[in-house]
C-alpha positions as CSV (number, residue, x, y, z in Angstrom):
1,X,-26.8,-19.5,-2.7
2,X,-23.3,-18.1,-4.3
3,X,-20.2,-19.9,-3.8
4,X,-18.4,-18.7,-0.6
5,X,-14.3,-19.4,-0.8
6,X,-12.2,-19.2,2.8
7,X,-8.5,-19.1,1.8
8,X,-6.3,-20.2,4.6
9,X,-2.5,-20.3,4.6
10,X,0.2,-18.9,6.8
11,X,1.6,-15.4,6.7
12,X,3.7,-15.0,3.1
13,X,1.7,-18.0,1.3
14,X,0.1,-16.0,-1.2
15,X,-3.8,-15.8,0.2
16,X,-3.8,-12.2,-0.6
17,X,-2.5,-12.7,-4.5
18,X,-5.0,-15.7,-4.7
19,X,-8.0,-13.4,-2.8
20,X,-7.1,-10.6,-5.4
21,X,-7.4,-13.4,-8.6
22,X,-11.3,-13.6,-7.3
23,X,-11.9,-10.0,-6.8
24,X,-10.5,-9.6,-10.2
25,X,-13.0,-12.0,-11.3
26,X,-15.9,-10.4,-9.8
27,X,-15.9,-12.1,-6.8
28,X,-17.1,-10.0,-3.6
29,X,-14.4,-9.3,-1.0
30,X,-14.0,-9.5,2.4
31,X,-11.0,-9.7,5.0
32,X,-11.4,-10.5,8.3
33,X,-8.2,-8.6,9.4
34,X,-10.1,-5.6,8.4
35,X,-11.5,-5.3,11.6
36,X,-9.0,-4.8,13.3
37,X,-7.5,-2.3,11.3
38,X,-10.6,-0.3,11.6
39,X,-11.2,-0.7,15.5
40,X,-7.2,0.4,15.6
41,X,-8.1,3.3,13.3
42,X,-11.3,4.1,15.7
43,X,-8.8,4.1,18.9
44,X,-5.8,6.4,17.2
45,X,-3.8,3.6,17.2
46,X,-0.6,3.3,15.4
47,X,-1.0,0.5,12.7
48,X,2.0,-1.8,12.9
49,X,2.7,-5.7,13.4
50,X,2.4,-5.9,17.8
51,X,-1.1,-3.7,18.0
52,X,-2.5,-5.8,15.4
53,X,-1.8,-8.8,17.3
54,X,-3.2,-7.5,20.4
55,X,-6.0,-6.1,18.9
56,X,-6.6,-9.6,17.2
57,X,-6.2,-11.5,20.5
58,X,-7.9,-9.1,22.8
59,X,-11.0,-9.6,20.4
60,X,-10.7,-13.1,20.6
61,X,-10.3,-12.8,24.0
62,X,-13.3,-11.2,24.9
63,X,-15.4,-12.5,22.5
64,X,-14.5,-15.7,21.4
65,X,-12.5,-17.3,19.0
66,X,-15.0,-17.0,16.8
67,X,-15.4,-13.3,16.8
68,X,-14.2,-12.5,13.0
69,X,-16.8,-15.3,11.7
70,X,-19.3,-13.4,14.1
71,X,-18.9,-9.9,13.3
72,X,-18.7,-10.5,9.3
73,X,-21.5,-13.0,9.0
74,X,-24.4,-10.3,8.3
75,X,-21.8,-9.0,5.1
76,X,-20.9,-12.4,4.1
77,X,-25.0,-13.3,3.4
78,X,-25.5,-10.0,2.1
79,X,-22.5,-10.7,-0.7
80,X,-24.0,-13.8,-1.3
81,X,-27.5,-12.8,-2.6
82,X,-25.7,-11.1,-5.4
83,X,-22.3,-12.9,-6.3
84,X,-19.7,-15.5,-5.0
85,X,-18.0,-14.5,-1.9
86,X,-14.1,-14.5,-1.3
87,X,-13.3,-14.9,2.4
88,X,-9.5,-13.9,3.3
89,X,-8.2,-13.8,7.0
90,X,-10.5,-17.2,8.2
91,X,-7.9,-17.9,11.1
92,X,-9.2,-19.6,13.7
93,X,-11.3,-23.6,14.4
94,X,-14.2,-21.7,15.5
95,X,-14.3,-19.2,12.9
96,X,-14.5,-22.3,10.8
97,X,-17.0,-24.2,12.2
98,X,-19.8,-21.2,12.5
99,X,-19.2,-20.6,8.5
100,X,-19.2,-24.1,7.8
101,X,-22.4,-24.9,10.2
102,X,-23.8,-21.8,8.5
103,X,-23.2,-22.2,5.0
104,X,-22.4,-25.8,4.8
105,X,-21.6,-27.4,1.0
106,X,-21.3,-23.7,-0.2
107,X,-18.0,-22.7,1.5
108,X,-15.3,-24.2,0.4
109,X,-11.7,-23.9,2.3
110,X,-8.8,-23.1,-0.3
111,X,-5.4,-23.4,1.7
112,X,-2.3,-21.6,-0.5
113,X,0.9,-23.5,1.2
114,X,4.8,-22.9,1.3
115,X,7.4,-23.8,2.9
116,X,8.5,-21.4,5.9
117,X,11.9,-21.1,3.8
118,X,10.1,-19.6,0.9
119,X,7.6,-17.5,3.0
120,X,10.4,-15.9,5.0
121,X,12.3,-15.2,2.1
122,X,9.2,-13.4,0.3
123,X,8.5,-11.5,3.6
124,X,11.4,-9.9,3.7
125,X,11.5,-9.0,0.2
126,X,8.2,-7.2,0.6
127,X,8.2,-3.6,-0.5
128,X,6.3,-1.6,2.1
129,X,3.5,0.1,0.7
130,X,2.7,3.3,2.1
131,X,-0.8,3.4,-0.3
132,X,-1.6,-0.3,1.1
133,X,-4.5,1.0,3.6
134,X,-5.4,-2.8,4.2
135,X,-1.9,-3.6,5.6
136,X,-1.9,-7.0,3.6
137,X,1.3,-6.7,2.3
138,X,3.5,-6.0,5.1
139,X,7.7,-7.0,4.9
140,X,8.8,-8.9,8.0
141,X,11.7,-9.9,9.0
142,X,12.4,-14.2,9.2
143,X,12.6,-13.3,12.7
144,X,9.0,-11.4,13.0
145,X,7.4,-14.0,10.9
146,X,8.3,-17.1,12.8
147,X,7.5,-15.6,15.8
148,X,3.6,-14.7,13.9
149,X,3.9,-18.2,12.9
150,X,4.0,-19.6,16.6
151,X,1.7,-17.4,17.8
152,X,-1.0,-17.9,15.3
153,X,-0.2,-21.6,15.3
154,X,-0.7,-21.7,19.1
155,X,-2.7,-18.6,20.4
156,X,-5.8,-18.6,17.7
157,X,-6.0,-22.2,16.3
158,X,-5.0,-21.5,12.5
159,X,-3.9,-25.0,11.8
160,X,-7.4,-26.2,11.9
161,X,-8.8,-24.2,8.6
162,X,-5.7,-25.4,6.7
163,X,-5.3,-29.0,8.0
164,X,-9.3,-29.3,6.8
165,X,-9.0,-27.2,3.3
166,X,-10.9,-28.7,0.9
167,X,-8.5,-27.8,-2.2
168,X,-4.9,-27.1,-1.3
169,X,-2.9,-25.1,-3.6
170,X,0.9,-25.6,-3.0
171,X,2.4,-21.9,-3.8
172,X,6.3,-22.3,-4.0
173,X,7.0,-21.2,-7.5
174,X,6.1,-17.4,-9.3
175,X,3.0,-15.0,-8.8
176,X,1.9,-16.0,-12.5
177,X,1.7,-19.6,-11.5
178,X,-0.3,-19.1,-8.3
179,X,-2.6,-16.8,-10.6
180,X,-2.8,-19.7,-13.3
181,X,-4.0,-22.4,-10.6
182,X,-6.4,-20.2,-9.1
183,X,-8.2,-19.2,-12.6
184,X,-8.1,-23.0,-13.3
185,X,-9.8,-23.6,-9.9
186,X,-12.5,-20.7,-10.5
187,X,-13.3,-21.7,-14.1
């Protein structure tokens, strides 16, 4: 079985530039947060920072906190018969422990860290993106990410995935070097 690489972080670390160094290398992609852009999209909802997070925790409610583990598992097995598999969005304990029961020593947990100084500051330096269809690259305000931060912290477990990373990348420097660690880590 293909590698299968979860990368955890907080909002603003970098998992998205570190996700697109392995879809650059060939590596399939898939975002959990997808999903609830799409069941947004099927509901004529607006797409913007509060539905998000209720769409994200009315899943989670309903289903589980496992839900986004759940619901991609049949594409993540299918990616893997034909390539390595780059995971972004694994948020939550439970995600975690039905991909690592499932795929055991072939998924790996790469946390991308920073500060909250420097995340905040590259949030709000974010240029929105109208062509960005995935919403990964929204700008928030200090004030909008904190508040994330708390309530991803304490609503949907993410601090479980990063405390148990198996690599940790610390990301407080330039895109260039966050791109250099991660080719050194995929070659």
């Amino acid at each position: 079985m293909n590698k299968i690489f979860c990368i955890v972080g907080m909002c603003g670390s970098g998992k998205s530039i570190a996700c697109d160094v392995l879809r650059d290398a060939g590596w399939h992609y898939i975002r959990f947060g997808q999903i609830t852009i799409d069941r947004l999209k099927e509901q004529g909802r607006e797409i913007t920072e509060e539905n998000e997070k209720a769409m994200r925790e009315g899943l989670r409610k309903k289903h589980g906190m496992g839900v986004f583990a759940l619901l991609s598992l049949p594409k993540i097995e299918e990616f893997c018969k034909s390539g390595p598999v780059v995971v972004d969005g694994l948020y939550s304990w439970t995600e975690y422990k039905i991909l690592k029961n499932k795929f055991s020593e072939n998924l790996k947990t790469i946390c991308i860290h920073a500060s909250p100084e420097i995340r905040y500051a590259r949030l709000a330096q974010r240029k929105s993106d109208a062509n960005d269809t995935e919403t990964r690259m929204r700008r928030l305000t200090e004030e909008q990410a904190q508040k994330r931060d708390y309530s991803e912290i304490e609503n949907i477990e993410k601090g479980g995935p990063i405390a148990m990373a198996d690599i940790m990348i610390i990301n407080e420097g330039n895109l260039e070097e966050l791109k250099a660690k991660m080719n050194r880590l995929i070659s």
